[in-house]
PDB file of N, CA, C and O in Angstrom:
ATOM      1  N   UNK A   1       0.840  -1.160   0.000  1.00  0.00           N
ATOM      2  CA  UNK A   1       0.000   0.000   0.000  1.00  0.00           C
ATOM      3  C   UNK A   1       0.893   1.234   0.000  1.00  0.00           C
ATOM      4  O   UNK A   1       1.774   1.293   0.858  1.00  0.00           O
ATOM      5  N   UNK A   2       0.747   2.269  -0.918  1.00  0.00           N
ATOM      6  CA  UNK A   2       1.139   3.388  -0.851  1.00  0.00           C
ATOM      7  C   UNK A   2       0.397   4.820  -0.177  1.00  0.00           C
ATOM      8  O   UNK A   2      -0.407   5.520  -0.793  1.00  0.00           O
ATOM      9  N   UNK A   3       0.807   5.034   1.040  1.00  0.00           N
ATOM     10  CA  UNK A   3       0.006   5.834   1.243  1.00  0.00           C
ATOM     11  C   UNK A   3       0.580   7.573   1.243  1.00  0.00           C
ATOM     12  O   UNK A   3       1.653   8.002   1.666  1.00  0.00           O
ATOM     13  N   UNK A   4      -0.481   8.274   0.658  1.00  0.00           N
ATOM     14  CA  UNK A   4       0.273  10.025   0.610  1.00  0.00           C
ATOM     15  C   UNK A   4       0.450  10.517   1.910  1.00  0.00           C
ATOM     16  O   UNK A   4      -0.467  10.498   2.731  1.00  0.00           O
ATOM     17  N   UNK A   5       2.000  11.126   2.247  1.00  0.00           N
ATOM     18  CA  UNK A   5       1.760  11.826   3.629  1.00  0.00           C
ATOM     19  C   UNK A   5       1.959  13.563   3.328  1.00  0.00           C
ATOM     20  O   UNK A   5       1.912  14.533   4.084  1.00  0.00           O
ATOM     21  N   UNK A   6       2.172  13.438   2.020  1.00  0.00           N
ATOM     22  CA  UNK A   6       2.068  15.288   1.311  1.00  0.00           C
ATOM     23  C   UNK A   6       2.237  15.441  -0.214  1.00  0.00           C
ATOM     24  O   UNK A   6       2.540  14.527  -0.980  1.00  0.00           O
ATOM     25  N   UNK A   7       2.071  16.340  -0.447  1.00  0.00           N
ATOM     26  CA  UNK A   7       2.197  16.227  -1.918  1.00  0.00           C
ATOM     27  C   UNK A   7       3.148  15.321  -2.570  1.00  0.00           C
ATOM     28  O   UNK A   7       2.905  14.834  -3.674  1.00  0.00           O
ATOM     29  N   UNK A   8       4.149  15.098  -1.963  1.00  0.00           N
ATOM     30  CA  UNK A   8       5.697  14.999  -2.570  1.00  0.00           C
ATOM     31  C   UNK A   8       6.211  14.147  -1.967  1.00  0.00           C
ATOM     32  O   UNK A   8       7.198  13.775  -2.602  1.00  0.00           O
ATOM     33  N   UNK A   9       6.022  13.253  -0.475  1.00  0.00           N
ATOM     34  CA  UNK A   9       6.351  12.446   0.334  1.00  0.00           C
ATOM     35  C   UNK A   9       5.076  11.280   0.487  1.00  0.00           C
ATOM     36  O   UNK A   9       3.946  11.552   0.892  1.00  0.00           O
ATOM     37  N   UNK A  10       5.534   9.973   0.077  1.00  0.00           N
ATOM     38  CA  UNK A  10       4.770   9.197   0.140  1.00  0.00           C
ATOM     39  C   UNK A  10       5.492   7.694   0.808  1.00  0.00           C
ATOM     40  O   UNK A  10       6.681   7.387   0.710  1.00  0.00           O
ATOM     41  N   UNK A  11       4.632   7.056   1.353  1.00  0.00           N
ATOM     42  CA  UNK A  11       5.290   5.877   2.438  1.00  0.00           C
ATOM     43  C   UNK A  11       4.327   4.925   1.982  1.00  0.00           C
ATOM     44  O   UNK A  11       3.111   5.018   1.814  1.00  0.00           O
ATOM     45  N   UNK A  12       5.636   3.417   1.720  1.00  0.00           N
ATOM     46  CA  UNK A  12       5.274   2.575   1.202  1.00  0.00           C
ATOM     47  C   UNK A  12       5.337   1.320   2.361  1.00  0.00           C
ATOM     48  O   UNK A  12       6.250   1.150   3.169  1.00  0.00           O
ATOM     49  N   UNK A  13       4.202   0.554   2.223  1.00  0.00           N
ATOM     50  CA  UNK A  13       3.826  -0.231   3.256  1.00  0.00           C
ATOM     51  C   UNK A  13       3.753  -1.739   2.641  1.00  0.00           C
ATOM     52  O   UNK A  13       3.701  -1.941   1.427  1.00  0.00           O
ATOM     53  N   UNK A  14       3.756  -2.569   3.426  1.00  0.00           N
ATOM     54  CA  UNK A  14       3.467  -3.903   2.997  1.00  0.00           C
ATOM     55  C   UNK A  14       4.379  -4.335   1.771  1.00  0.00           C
ATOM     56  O   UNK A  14       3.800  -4.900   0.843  1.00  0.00           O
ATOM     57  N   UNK A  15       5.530  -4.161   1.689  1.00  0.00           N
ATOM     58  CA  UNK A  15       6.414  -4.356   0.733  1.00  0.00           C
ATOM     59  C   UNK A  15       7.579  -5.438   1.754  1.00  0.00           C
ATOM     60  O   UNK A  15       8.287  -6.236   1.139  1.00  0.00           O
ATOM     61  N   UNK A  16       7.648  -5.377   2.886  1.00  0.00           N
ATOM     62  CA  UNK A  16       8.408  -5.993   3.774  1.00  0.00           C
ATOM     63  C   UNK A  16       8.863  -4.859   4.634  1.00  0.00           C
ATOM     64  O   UNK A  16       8.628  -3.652   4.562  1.00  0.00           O
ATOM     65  N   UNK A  17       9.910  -5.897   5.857  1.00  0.00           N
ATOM     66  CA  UNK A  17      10.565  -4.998   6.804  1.00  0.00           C
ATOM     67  C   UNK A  17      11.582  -4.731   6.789  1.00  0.00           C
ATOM     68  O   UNK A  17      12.330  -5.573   6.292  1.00  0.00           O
ATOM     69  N   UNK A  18      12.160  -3.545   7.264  1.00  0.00           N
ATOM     70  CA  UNK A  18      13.549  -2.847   7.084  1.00  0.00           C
ATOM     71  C   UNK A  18      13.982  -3.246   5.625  1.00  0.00           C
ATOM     72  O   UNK A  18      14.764  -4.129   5.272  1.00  0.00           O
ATOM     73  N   UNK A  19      13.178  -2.255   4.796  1.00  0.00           N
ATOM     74  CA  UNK A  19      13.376  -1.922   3.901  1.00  0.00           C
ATOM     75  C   UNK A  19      14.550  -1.144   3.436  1.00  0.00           C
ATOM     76  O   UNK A  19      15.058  -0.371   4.248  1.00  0.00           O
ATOM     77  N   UNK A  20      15.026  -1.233   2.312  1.00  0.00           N
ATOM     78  CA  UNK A  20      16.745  -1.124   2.374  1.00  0.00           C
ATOM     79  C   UNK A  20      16.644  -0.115   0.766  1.00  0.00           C
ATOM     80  O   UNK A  20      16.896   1.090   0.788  1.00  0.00           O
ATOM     81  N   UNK A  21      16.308  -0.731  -0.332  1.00  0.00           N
ATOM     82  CA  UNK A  21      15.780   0.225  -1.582  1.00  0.00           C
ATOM     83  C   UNK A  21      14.999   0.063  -2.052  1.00  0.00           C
ATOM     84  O   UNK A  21      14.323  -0.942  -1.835  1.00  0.00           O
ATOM     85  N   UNK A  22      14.559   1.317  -3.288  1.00  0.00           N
ATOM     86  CA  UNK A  22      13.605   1.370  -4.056  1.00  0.00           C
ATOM     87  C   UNK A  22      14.300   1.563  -5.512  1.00  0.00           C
ATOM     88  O   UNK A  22      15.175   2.352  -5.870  1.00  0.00           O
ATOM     89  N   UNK A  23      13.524   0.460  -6.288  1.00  0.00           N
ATOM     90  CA  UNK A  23      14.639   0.451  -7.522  1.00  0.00           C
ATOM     91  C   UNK A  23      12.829   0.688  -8.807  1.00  0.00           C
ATOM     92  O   UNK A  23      11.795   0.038  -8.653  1.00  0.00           O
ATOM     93  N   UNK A  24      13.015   1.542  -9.669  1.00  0.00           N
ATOM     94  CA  UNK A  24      12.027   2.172 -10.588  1.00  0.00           C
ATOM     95  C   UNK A  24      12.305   1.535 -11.816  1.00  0.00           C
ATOM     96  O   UNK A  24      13.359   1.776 -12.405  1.00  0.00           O
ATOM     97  N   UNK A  25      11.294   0.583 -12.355  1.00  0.00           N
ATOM     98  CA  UNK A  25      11.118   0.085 -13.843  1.00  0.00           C
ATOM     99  C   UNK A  25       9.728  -0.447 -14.308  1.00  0.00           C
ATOM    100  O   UNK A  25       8.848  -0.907 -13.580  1.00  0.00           O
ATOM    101  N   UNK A  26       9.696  -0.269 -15.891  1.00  0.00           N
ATOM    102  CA  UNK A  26       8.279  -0.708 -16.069  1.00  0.00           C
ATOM    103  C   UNK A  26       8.964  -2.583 -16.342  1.00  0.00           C
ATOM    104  O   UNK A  26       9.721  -3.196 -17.095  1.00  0.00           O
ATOM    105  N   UNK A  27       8.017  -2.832 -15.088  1.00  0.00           N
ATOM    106  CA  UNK A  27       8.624  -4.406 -15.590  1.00  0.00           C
ATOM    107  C   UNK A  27       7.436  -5.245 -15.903  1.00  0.00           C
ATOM    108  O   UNK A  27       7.557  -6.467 -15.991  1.00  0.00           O
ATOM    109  N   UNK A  28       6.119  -4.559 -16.102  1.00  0.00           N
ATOM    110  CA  UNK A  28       5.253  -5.479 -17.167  1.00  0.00           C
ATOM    111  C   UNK A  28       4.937  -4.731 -18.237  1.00  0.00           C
ATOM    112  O   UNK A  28       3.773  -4.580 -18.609  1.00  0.00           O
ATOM    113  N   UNK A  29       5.892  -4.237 -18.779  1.00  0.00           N
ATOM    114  CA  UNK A  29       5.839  -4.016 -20.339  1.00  0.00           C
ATOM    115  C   UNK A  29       4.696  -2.762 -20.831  1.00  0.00           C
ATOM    116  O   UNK A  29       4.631  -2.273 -21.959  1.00  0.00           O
ATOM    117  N   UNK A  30       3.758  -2.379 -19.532  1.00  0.00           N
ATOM    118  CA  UNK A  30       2.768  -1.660 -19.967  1.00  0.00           C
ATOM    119  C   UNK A  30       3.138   0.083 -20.381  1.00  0.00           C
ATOM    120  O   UNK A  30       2.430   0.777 -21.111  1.00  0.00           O
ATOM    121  N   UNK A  31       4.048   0.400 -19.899  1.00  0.00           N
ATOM    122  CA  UNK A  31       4.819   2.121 -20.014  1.00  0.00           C
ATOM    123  C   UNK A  31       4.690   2.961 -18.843  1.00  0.00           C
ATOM    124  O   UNK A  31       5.122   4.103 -18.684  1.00  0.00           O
ATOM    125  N   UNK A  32       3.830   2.003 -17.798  1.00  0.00           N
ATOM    126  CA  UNK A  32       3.918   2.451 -16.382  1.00  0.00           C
ATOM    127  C   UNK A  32       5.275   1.888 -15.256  1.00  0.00           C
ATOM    128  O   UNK A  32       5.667   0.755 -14.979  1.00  0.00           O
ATOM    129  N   UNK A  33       5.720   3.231 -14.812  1.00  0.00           N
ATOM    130  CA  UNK A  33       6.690   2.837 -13.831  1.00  0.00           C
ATOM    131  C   UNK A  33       5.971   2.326 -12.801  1.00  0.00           C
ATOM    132  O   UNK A  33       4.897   2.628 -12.279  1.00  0.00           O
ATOM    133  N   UNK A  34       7.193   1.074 -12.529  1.00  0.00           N
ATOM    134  CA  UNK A  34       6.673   0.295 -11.620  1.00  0.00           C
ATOM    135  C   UNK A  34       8.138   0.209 -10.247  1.00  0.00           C
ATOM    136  O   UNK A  34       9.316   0.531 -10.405  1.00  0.00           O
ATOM    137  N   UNK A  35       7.561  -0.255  -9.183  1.00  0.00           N
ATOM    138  CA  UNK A  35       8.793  -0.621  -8.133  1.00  0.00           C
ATOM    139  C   UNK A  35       9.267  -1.781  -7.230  1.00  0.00           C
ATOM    140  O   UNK A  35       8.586  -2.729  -6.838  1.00  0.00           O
ATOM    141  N   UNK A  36      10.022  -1.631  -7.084  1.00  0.00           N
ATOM    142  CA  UNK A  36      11.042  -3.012  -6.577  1.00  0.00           C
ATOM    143  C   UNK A  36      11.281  -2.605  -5.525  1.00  0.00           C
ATOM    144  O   UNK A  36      11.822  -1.505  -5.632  1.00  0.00           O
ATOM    145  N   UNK A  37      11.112  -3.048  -4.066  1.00  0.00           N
ATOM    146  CA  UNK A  37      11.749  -2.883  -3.016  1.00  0.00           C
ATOM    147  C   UNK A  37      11.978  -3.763  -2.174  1.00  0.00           C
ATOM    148  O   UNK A  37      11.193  -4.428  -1.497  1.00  0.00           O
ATOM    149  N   UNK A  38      13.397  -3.761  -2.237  1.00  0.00           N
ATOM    150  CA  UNK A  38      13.954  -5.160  -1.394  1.00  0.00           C
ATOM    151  C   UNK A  38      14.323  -4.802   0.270  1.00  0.00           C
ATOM    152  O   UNK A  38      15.010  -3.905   0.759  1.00  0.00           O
ATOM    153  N   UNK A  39      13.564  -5.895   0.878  1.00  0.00           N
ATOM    154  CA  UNK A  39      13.635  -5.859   2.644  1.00  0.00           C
ATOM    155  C   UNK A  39      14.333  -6.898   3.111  1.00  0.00           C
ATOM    156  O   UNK A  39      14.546  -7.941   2.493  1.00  0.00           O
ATOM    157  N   UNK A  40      14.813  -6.545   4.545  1.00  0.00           N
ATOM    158  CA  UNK A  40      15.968  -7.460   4.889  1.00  0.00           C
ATOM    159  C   UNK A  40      15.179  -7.994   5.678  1.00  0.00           C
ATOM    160  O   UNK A  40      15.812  -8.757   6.408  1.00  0.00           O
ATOM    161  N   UNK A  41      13.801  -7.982   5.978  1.00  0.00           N
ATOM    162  CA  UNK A  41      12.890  -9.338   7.070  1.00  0.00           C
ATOM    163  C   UNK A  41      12.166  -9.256   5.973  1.00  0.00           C
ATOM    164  O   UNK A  41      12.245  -8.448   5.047  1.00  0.00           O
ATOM    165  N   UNK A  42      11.053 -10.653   6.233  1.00  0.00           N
ATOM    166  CA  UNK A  42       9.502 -10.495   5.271  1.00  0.00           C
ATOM    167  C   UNK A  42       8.902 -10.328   6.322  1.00  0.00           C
ATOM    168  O   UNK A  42       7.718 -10.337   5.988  1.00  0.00           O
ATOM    169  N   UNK A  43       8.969 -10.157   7.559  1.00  0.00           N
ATOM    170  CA  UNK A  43       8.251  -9.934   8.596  1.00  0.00           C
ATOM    171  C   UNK A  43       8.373  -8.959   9.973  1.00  0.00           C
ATOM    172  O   UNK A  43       9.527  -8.538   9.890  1.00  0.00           O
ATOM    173  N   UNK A  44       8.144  -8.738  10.443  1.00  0.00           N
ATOM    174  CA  UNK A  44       9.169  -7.813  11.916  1.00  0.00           C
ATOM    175  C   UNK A  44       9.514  -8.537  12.715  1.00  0.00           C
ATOM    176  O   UNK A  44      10.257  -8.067  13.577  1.00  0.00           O
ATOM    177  N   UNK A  45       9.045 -10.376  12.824  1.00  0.00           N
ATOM    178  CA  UNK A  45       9.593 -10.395  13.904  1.00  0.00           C
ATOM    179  C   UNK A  45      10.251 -12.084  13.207  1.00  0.00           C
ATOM    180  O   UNK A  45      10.111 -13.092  13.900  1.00  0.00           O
ATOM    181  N   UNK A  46      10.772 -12.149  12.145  1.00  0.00           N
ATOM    182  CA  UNK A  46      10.944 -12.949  11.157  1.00  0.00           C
ATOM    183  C   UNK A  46      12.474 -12.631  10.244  1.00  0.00           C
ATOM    184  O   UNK A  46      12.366 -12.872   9.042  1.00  0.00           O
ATOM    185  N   UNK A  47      13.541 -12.238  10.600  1.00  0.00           N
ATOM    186  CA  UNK A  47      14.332 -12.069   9.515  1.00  0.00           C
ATOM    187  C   UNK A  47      14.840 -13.025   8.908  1.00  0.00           C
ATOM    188  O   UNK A  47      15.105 -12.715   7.747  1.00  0.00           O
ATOM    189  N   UNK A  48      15.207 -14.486   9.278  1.00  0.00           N
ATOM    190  CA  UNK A  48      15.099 -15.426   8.626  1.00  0.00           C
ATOM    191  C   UNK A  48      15.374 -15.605   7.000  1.00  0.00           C
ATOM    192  O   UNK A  48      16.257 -16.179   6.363  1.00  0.00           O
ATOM    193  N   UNK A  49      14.118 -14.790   6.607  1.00  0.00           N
ATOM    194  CA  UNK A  49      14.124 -14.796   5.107  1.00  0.00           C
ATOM    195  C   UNK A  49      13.856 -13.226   4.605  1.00  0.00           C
ATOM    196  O   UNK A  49      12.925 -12.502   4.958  1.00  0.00           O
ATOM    197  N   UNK A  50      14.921 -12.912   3.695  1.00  0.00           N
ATOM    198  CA  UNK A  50      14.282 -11.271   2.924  1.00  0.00           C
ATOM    199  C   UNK A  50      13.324 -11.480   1.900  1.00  0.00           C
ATOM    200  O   UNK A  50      12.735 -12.467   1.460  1.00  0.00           O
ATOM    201  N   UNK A  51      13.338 -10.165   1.625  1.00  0.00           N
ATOM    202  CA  UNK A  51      11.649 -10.296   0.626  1.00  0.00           C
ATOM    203  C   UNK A  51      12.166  -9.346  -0.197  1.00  0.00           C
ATOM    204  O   UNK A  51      13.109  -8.607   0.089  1.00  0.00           O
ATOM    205  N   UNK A  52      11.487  -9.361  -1.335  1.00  0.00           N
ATOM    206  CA  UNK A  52      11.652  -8.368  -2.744  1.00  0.00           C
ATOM    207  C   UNK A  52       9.678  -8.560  -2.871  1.00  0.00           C
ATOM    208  O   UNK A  52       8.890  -9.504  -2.918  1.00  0.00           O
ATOM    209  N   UNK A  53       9.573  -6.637  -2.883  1.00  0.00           N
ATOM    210  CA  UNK A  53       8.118  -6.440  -2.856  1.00  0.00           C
ATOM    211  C   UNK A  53       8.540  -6.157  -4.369  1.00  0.00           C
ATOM    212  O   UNK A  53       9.714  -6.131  -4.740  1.00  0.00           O
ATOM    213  N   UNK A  54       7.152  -5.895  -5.405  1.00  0.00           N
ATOM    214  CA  UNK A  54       7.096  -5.250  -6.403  1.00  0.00           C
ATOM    215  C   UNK A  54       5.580  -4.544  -6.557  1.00  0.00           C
ATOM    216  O   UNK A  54       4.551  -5.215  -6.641  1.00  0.00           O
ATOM    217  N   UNK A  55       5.604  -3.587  -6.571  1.00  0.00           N
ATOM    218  CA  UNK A  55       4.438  -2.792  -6.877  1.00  0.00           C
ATOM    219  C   UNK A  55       4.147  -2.562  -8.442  1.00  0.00           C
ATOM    220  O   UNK A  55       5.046  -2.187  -9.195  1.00  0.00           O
ATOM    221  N   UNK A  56       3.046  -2.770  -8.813  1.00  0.00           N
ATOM    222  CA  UNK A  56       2.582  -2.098 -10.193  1.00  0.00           C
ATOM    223  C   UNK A  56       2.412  -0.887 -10.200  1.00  0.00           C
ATOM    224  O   UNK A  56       1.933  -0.367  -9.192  1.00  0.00           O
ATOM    225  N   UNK A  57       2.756  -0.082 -11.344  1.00  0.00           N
ATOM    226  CA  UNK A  57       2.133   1.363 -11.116  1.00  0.00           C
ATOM    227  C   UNK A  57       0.846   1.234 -12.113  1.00  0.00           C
ATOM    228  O   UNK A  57       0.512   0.503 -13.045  1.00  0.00           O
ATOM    229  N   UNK A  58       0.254   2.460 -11.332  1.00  0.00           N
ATOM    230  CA  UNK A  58      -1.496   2.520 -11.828  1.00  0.00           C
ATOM    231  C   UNK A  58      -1.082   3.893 -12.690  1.00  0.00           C
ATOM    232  O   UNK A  58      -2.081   4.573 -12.924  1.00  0.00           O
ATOM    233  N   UNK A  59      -0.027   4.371 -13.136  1.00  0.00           N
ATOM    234  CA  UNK A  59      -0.193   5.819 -14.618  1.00  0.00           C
ATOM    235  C   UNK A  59      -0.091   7.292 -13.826  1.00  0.00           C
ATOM    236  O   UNK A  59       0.238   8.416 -14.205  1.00  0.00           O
ATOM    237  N   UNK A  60      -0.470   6.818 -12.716  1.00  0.00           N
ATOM    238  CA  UNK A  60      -1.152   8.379 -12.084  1.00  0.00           C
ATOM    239  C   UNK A  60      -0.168   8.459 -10.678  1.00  0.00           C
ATOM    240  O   UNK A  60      -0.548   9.214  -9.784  1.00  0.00           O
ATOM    241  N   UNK A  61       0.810   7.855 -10.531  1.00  0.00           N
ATOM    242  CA  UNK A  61       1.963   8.203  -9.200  1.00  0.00           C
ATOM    243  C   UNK A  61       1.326   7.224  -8.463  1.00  0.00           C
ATOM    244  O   UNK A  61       1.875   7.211  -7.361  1.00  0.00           O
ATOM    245  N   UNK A  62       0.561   6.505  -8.504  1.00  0.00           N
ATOM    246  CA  UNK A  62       0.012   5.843  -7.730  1.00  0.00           C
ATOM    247  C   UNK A  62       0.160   4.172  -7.623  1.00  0.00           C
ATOM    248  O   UNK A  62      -0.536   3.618  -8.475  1.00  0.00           O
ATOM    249  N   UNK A  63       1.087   3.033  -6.565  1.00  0.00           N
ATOM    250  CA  UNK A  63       1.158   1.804  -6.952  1.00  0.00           C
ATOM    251  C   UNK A  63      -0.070   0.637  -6.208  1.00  0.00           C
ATOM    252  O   UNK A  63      -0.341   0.518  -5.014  1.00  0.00           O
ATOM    253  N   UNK A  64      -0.497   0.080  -7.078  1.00  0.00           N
ATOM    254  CA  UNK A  64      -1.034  -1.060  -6.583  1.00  0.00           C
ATOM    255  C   UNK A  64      -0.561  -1.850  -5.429  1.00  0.00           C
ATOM    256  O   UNK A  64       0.656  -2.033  -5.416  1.00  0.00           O
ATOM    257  N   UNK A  65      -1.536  -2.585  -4.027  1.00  0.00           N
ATOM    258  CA  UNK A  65      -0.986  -3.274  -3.357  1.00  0.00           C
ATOM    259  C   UNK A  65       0.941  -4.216  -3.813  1.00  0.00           C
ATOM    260  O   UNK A  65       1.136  -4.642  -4.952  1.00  0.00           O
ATOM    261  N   UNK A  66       1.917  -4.323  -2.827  1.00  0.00           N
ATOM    262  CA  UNK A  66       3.016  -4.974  -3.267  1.00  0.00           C
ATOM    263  C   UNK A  66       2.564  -6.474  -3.288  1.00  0.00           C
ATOM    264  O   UNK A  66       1.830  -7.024  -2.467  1.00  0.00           O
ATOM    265  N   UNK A  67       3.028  -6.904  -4.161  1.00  0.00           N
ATOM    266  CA  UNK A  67       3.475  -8.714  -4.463  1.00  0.00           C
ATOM    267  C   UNK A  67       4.896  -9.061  -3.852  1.00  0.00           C
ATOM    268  O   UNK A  67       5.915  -8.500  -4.256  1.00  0.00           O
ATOM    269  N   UNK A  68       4.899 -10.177  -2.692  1.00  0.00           N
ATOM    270  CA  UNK A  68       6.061 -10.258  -1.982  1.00  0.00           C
ATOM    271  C   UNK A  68       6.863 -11.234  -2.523  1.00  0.00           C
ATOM    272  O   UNK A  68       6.124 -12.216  -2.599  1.00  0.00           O
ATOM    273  N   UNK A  69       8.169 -11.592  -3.027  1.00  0.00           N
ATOM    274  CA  UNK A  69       8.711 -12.641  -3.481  1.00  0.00           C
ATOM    275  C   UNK A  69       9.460 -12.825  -2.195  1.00  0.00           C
ATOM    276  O   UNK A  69      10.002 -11.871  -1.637  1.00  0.00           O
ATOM    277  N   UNK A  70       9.507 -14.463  -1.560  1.00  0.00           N
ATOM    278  CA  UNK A  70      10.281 -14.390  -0.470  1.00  0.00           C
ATOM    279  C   UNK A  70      11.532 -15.377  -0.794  1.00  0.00           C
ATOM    280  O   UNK A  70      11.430 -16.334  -1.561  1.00  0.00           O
ATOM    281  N   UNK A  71      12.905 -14.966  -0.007  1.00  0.00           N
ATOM    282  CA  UNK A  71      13.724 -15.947  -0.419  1.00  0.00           C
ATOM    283  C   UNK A  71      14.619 -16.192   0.981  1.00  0.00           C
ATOM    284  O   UNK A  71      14.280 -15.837   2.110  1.00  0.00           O
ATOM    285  N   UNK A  72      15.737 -16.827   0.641  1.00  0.00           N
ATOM    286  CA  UNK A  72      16.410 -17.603   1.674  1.00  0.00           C
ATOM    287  C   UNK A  72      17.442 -17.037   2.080  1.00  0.00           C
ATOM    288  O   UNK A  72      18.328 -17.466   2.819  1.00  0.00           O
ATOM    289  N   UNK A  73      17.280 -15.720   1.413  1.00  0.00           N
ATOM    290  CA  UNK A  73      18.700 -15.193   2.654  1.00  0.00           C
ATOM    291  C   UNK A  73      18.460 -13.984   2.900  1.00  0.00           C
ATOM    292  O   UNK A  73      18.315 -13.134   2.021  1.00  0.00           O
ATOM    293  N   UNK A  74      18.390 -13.762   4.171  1.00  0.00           N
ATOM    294  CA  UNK A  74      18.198 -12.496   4.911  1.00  0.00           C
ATOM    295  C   UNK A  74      18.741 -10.855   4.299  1.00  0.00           C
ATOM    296  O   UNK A  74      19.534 -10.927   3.361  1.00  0.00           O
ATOM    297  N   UNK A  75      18.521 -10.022   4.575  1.00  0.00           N
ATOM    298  CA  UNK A  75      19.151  -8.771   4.062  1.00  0.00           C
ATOM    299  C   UNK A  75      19.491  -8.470   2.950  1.00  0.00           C
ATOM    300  O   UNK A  75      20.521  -7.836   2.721  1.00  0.00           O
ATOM    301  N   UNK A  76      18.542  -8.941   1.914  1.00  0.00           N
ATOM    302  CA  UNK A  76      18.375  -8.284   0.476  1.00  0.00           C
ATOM    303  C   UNK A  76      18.696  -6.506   0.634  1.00  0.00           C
ATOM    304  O   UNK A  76      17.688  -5.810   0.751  1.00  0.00           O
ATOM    305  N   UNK A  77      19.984  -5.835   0.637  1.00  0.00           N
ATOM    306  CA  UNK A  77      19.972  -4.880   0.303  1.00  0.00           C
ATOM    307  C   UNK A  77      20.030  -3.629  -0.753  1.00  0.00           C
ATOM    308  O   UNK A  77      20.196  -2.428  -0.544  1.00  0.00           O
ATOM    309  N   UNK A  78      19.812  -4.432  -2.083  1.00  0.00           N
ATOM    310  CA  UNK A  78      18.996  -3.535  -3.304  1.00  0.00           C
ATOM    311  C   UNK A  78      18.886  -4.597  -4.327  1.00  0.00           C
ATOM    312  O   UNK A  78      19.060  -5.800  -4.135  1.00  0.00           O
ATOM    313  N   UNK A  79      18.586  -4.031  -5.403  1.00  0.00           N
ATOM    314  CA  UNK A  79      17.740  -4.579  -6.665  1.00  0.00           C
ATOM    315  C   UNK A  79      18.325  -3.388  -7.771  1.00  0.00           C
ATOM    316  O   UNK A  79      18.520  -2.198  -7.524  1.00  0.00           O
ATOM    317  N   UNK A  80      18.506  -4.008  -8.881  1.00  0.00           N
ATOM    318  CA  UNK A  80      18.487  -3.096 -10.371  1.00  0.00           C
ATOM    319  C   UNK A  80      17.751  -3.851 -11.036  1.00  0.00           C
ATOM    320  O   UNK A  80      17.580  -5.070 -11.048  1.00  0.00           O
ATOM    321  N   UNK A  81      17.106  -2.564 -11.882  1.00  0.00           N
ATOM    322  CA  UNK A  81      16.377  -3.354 -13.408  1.00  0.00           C
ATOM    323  C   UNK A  81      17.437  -2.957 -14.647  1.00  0.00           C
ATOM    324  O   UNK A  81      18.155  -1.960 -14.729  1.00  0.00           O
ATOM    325  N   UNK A  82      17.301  -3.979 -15.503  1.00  0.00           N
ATOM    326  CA  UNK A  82      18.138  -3.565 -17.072  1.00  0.00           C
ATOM    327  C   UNK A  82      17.244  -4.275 -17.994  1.00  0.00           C
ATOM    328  O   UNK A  82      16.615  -5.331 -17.930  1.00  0.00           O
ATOM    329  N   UNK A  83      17.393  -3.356 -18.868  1.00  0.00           N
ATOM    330  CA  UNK A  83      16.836  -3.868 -20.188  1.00  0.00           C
ATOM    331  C   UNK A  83      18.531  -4.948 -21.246  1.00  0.00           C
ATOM    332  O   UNK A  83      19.278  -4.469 -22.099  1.00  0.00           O
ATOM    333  N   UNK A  84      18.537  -6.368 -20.677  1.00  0.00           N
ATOM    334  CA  UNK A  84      19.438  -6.493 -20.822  1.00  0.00           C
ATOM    335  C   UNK A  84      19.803  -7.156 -22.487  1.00  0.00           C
ATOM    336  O   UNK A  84      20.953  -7.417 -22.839  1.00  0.00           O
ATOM    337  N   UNK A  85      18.961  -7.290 -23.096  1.00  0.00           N
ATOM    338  CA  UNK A  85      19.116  -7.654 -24.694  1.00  0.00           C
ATOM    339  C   UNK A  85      19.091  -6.423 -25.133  1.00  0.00           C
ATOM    340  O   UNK A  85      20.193  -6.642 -25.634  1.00  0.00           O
ATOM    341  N   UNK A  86      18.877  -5.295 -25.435  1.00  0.00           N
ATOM    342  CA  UNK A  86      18.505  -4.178 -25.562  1.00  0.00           C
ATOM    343  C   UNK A  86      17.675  -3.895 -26.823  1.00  0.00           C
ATOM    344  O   UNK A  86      17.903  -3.185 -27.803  1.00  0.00           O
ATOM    345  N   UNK A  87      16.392  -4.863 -26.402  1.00  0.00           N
ATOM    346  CA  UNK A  87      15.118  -4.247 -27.217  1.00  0.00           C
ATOM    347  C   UNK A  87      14.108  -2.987 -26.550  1.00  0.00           C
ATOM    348  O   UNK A  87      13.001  -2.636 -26.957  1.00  0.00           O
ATOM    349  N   UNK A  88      14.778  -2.531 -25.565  1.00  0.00           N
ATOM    350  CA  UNK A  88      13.694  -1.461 -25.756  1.00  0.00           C
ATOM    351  C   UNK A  88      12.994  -1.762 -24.422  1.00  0.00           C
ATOM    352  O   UNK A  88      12.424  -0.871 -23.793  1.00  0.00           O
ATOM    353  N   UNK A  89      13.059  -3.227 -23.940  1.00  0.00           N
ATOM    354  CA  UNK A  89      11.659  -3.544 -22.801  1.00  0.00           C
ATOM    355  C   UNK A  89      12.767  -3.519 -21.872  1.00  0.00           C
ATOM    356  O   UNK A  89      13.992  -3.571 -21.977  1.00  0.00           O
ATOM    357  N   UNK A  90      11.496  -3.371 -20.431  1.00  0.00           N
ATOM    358  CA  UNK A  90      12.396  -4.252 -19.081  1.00  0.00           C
ATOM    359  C   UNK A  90      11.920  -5.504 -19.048  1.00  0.00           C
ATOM    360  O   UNK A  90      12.481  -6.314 -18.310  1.00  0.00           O
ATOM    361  N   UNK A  91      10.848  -5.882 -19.801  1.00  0.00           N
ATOM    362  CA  UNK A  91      10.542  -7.266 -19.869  1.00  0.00           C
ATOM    363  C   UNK A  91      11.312  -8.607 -20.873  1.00  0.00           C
ATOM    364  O   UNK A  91      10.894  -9.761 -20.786  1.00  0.00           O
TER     365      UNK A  91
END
């Protein structure tokens, strides 16, 4: 969940805990920026395993609930996107 706390400052929720970055790409192909944010718990009281959230963007600054990918090692501290064949997509 993205919620507005001012025009210009906005706080992103439910992506995981101790959140570490925010990495910006359209990664379903649609021309909306979308985001990646990788956390070093999937939980607060759980670090165990980190999480990589990804939000869709909705066109308008605005992202859809995050989708959590969880994995096996703690403290995911960032993410890049590349368009790595270089057609043009991040997909």
């Amino acid at each position: 969940m993205v919620t507005e706390l001012s025009s210009q400052l906005f706080l992103i929720t439910a992506a995981g805990y101790y959140s570490r970055s925010v990495t910006v790409a359209d990664l379903n192909g649609d021309g909306k920026p979308d985001l990646i944010v990788t956390s070093q718990c999937n939980n607060s009281s759980n670090c165990d395993l980190g999480s990589v959230g990804v939000l869709l963007g909705n066109g308008d600054g605005t992202f859809q609930s995050a989708s959590s990918y969880f994995n096996r090692r703690p403290k995911r501290l960032s993410a890049a996107a590349a368009d790595v064949n270089g057609d043009g997509k991040w997909t």
